[in-house]
N, C-alpha and C positions, 0 to 999 in steps of 0.2 A: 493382555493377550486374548482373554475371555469374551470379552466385548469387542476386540475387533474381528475375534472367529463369528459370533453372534451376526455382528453388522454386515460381515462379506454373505453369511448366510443368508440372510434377508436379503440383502441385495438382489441376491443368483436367483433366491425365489422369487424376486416380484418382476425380477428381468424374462425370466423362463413362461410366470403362466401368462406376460404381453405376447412371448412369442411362439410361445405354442398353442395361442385362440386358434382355431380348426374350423369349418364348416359344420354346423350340425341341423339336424332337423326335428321333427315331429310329426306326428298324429294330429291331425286334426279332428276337430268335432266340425261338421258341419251342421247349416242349417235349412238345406235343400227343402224344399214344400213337398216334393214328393218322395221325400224316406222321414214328414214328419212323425211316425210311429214309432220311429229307432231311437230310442232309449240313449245307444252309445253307438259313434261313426267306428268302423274297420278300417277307418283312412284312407281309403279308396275311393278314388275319384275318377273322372273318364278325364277330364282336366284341370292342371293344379298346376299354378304356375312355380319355378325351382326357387328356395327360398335363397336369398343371399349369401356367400360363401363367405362370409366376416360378419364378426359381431358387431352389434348395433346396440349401444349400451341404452335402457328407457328410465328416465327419470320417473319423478312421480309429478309430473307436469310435460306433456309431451311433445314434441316438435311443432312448429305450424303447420306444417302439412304432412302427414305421415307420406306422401308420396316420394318427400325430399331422403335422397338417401346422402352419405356420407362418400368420399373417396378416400380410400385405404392409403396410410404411407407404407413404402415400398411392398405393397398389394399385399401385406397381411397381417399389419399390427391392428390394431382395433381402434372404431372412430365411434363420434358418435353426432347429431346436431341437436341434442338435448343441454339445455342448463346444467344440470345436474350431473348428467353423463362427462364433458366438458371438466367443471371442474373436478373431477375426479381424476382424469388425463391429465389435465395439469398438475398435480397433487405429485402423483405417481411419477410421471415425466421430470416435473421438476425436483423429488427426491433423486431419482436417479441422477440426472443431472448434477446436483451438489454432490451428488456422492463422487464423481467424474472429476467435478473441481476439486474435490478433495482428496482425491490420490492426484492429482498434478500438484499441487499445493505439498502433500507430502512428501510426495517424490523428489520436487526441486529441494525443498528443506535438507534431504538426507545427503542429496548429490553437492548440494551447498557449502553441509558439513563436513564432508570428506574432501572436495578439491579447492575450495576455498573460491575467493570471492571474486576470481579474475577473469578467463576469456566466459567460461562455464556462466560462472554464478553475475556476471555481470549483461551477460547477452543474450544466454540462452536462458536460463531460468528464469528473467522476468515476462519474456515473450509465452512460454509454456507458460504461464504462471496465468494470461492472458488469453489462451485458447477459447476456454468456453465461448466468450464473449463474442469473438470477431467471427468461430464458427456460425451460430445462431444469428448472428447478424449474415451472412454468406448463406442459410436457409432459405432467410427472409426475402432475400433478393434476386434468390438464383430461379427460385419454383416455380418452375409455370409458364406463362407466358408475361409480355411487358407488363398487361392488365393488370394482371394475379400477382406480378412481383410489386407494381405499384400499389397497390391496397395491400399488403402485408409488409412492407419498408419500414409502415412504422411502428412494428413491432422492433424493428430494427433500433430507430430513433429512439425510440420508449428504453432499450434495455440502456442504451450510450448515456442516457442522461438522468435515468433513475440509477446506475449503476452509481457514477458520479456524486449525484445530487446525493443518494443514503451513504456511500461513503464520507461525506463532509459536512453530514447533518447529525443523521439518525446513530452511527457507529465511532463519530468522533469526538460527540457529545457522553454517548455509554461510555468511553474509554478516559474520558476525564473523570467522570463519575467513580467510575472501578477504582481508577490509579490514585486517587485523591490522597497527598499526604498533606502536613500542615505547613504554612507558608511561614518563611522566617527571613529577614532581610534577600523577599525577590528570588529566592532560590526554597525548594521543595525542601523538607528536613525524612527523605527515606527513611523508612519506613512509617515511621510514627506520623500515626492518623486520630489525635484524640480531641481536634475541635469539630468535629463531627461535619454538617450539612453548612457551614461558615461560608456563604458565599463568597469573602473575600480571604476571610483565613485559611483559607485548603484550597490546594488546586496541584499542576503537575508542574516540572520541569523537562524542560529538553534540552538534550547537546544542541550544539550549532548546528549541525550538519543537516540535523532536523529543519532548521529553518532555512538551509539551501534548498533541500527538496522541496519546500514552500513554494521557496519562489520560481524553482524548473516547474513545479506544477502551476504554477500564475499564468509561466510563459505559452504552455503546451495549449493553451484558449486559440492561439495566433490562428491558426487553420478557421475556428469557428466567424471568428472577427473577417476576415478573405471572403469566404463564403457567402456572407449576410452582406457584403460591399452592393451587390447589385442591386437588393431591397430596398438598403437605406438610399443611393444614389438613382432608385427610380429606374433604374436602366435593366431592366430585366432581359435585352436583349443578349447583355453579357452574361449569363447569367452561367452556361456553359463552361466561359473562360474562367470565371471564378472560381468553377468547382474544380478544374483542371490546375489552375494556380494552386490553389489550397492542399488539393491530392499531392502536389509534387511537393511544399514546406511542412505537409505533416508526415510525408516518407522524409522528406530531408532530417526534420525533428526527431524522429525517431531511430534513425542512424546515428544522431550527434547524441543524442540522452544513451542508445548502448554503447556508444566509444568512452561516454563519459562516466559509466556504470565499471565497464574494463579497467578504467585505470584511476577511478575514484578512494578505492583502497590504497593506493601507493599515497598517492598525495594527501587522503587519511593520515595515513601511518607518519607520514616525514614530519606536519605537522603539530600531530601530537606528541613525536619524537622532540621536536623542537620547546613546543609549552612545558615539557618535562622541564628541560634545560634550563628553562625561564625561572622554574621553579626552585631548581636546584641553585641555581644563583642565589636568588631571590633566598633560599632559607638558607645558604650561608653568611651570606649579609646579615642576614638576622642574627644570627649567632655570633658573628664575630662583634657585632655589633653590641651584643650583651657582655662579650667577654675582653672587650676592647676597656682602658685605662684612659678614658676617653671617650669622646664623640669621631665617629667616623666624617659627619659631614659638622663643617665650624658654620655659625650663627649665616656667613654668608650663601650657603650650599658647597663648598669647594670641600671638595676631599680634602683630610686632614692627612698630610703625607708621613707626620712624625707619629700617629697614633696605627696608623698600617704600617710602618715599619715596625715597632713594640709585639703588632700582633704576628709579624710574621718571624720575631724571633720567638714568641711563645709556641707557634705552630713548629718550631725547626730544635725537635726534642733532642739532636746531637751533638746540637750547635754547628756543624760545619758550613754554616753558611747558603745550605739550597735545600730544597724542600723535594724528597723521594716521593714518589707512589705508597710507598706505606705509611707515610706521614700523612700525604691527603688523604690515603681511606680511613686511618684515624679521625681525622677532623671530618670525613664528610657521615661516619658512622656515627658521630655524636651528635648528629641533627636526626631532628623525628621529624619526615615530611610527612605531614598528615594527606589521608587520602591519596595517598599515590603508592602505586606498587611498586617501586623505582629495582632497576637493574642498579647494583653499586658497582660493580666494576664499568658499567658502564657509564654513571655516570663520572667516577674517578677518569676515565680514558678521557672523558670531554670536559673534563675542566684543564687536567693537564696536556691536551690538547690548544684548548686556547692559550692557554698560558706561559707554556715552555715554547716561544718563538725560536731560542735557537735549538730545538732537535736535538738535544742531551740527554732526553728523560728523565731533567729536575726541573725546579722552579728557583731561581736564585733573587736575589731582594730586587733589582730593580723590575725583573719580568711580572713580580708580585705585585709591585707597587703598580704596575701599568696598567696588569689586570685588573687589580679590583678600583683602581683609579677610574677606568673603563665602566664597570658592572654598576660602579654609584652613578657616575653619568646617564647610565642607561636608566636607571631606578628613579633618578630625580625628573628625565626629560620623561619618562611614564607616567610620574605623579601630579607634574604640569605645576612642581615648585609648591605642593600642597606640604603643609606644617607633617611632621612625624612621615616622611617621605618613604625609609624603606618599610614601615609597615605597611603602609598604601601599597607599595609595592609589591612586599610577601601577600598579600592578600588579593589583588587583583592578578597576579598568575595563579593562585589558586584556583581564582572563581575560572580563570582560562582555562584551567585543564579540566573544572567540572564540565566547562562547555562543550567542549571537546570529545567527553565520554570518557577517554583512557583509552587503554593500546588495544588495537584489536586482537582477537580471538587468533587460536595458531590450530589451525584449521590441519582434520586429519590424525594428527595424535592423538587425542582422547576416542578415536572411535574405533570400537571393535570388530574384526572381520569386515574389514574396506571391502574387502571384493566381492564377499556374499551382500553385504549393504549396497552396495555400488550396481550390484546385479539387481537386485528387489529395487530398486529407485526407479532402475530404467523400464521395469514390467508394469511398476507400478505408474508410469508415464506414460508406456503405447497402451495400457488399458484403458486409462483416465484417456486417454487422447482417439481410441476408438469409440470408446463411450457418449463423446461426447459429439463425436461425428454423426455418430449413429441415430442418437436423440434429438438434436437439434433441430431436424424437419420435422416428426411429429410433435415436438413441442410447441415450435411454432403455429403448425396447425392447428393444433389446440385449441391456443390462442385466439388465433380469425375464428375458428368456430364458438368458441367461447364467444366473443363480442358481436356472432350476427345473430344467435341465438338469445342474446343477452339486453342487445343493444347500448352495451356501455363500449366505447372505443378502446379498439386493441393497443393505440399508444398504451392510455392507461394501466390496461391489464400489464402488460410487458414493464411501465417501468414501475409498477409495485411488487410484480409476483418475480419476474426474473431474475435482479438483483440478489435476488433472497437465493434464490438459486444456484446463481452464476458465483457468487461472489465467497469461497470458502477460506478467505483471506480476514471475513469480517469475525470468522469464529476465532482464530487465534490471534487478530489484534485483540479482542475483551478476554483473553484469556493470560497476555503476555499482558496486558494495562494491569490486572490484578495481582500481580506480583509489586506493585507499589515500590520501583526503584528508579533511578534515572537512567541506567545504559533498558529497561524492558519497556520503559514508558517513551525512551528514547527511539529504538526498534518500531513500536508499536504506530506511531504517527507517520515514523519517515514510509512503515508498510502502508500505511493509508493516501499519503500522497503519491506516492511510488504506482500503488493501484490506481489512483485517478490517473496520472500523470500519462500511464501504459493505453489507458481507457480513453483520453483524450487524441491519441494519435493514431496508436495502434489502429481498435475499434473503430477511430471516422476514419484511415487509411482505406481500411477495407469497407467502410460506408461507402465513402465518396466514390471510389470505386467500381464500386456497385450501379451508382447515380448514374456516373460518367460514362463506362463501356455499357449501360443498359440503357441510354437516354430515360434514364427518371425523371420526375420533376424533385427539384427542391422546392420543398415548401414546408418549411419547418421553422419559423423564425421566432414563435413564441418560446419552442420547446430551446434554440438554441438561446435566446434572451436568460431563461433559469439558468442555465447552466452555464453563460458567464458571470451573473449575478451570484451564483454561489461561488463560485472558483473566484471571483475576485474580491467579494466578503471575504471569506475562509482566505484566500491565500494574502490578504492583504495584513488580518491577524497573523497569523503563523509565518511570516518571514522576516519580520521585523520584533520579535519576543521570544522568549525562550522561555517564560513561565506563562500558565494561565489557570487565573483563577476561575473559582469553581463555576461564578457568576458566568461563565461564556460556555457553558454547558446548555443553558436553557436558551444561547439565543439560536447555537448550531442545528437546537433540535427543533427548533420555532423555523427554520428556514424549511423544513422539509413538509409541512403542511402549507406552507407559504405557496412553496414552488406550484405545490398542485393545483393550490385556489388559483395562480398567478395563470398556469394554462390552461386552465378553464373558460377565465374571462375573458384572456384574449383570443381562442380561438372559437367561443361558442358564445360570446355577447360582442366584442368586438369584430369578429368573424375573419382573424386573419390568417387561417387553412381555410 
């Protein structure tokens, strides 16, 4: 609580002395030829031109022409065209700024935890979660005139693809690093991390679900692929309809990615309802299987019908012939499913479910013999007729529900005072979301003044400094990677595609946008070349694996120095801006 009263503190103060710089003046000394006798000027002059009513920050290397003055965003925060002064505005701008992402970022978390993951946590909190970005981009492009909005666009461009690019490079590389445990038959062993920097012996695992989001983020590139059609096809006449095309499938994209966010928990949940099951099968085969007078399956595969009937009068402690609900929770309480949190009544309800066909609520010998006649069928066409079938089988439902992650979270219950929480999330949103309103023009500013001052291009600055700024999502994936388990490490990836994913539509949504109702030029083809090269690297790893060893830490982070030499060459030695 300490450190967050501290950090609001700071905040307030460094927001307060940007907006309360004032006009001020001075005394001058002169150097008039005829009062050179005066020791010290009275300040008084017959005429003296009025000093500028805005601070004017002076490095210690000073503007090229002291004539050039700066223009004030909304005519009274403070500018400067000094190097020095510049970065210093950036600094301050972009602290503010993260701080902005990071009450939206917390905000949606609390709102997340309290009403769970459906219309809320599925549609709204990713878009908020995405403000920063597509605001500062809407600076970029609104300021000014066509001129003014086309020389600062790509600042624009800079934040969409260094956003991206440090997310799938620089942050996904730290977060294997942090989360690293030791590798054991292709699957992570949580917690335990004692082969240390093993390039192939340590690395992370993910649920599946992880490596859907892979691939929705592989697909979300499709807008950038549209766009570049008229470059590569020579035809730049089209070049309007492209961007028109692409605007309308990355809003389309991004309607179908929140429908799918809406109701990707339910279809979560049934399926890993379902692997439970698999499981639960799967480890009572096993157990009858140890406790059977006999082989369940004979040298051919075929269910052994005489050795499941034996077992089902061992199972039927009254002898009367049918098997009750407290018979099967007996037999299903004497299995230990490992790794799973299993409901027993419920899984009791779904075995005698399947198995009591006539609607008596018992099991009598032939409904028994059917079912588990049934379960080995299922067990053997799983193992594909491999020797020792139902342990292939108890063990590859296992490895499915490790994939799986387990049942999700019951969202609401554990959290105390819903309403005052609930209240704080939303204050903590329209501030975060004034904040960043408010920022985003002189940040940008900044920026252009940084790079004419500077002479290094404002792409650049934007997609190394904003990222860092905009993106307070990369603090708590290395923070949630360091907990070293498979549902945090699990979390921790699908946030980092989930972020590109938003960044890929969202962000060129209101790019393209911008291009289209402002007659832009598009010219951006080296900058959009990195950023399907990385999304199709990275997405082509991460949708098809579910562990990675520690070895693909150094190539993710090898891609982000890459990126930048890559649009160097091709825009300032190949010349293709």
């Amino acid at each position: 609580m300490e450190r967050k009263s501290a950090s609001s503190l700071t905040l307030a103060t460094i927001f307060l002395l940007l907006m309360g710089s004032g006009p001020c003046e001075s005394r001058p000394i002169t150097s008039n030829s005829s009062q050179a006798a005066v020791v010290a000027s009275d300040g008084v002059q017959n005429v003296w031109e009025p000093l500028p009513t805005y601070i004017q920050l002076k490095s210690f290397v000073s503007s090229e022409s002291d004539d050039i003055s700066c223009e004030q965003s909304y005519g009274f925060l403070p500018c400067t065209t000094t190097v020095l002064g510049n970065i210093f505005l950036i600094l301050v701008y972009g602290y503010l700024m993260f701080r902005a992402a990071k009450l939206l970022c917390d905000g949606c978390e609390i709102l997340l935890e309290i009403l769970g993951p459906g219309l809320i946590g599925g549609l709204f909190l990713p878009v908020l979660s995405s403000l920063p970005d597509a605001i500062i981009i809407l600076a970029s492009g609104l300021s000014g005139s066509k001129e003014t909005a086309q020389s600062q666009i790509s600042v624009g461009i800079g934040l969409v693809a260094g956003s991206t690019v440090m997310l799938l490079t620089v942050v996904w590389g730290s977060c294997l690093i942090l989360g690293k445990c030791d590798l054991d038959s292709s699957l992570s062993k949580d917690p335990r991390d004692t082969k240390g920097f093993s390039l192939r012996g340590s690395g992370v695992s993910t649920d599946i679900w992880t490596s859907y989001a892979a691939r929705i983020m592989a697909i979300s590139i499709v807008p950038f692929i549209i766009v570049q059609l008229p470059t590569i096809l020579h035809t730049t006449s089209q070049s309007r309809t492209a961007i028109l095309i692409a605007l309308v499938v990355s809003v389309s994209l991004l309607l179908s990615y929140s429908i799918y966010q809406v109701f990707q928990p339910w279809i979560q949940n049934r399926r890993i309802a379902f692997a439970k099951h698999k499981h639960v099968i799967a480890g009572i085969l096993k157990h009858l299987s140890v406790r059977a007078v006999g082989r369940l399956l004979t040298d051919d595969g075929v269910p052994n019908t005489t050795v499941i009937e034996k077992l089902f009068m061992m199972i039927d402690e009254n002898g009367d012939g049918r098997l009750s609900q407290a018979e099967l929770r007996a037999l299903v309480l004497g299995i230990r499913f490992d790794e799973i949190d299993m409901d027993v009544e419920d899984a009791i309800g779904n075995v005698m479910k399947e198995f009591d066909t006539s609607c008596d609520s018992f099991v009598d010998l032939d409904e028994f013999v059917k079912g588990i006649t049934k379960w080995l069928h299922e067990a053997r066409r799983l193992s594909e007729g491999q020797e020792g079938a139902l342990m292939h089988f108890h063990e590859e439902t296992r490895k499915e529900h490790h994939l799986l992650g387990g049942q999700g979270g019951h969202f609401g219950e554990s959290v105390k005072n819903p309403v005052w929480n609930a209240f704080k999330a939303v204050m903590m949103l329209l501030l975060g979301t004034i904040l960043a309103a408010v920022l985003s023009d002189p940040l940008v500013d900044a920026v252009s003044e940084f790079s004419k001052a500077s002479s290094i291009p404002s792409f650049f600055v934007s997609f190394v400094i904003l990222p860092i700024a905009c993106t307070s999502e990369a603090v708590s994936a290395l923070s949630f990677a360091g907990r070293k388990k498979l549902t945090t490490t699990s979390l921790t990836f699908s946030q980092i595609y989930c972020s590109v994913t938003m960044s890929n539509i969202l962000s060129l949504s209101v790019f393209l946008g911008l291009v289209y109702f402002r007659d832009l030029t598009w010219d951006f083809a080296a900058e959009v070349l990195v950023i399907l090269i990385v999304c199709i690297v990275m997405g082509a790893i991460a949708s098809f694996r579910t562990t990675f060893p520690l070895w693909m830490s150094l190539l993710a982070c090898a891609l982000y120095p890459f990126s930048l030499l890559l649009i160097y060459i091709l825009d300032y030695v190949f010349g293709w801006s």
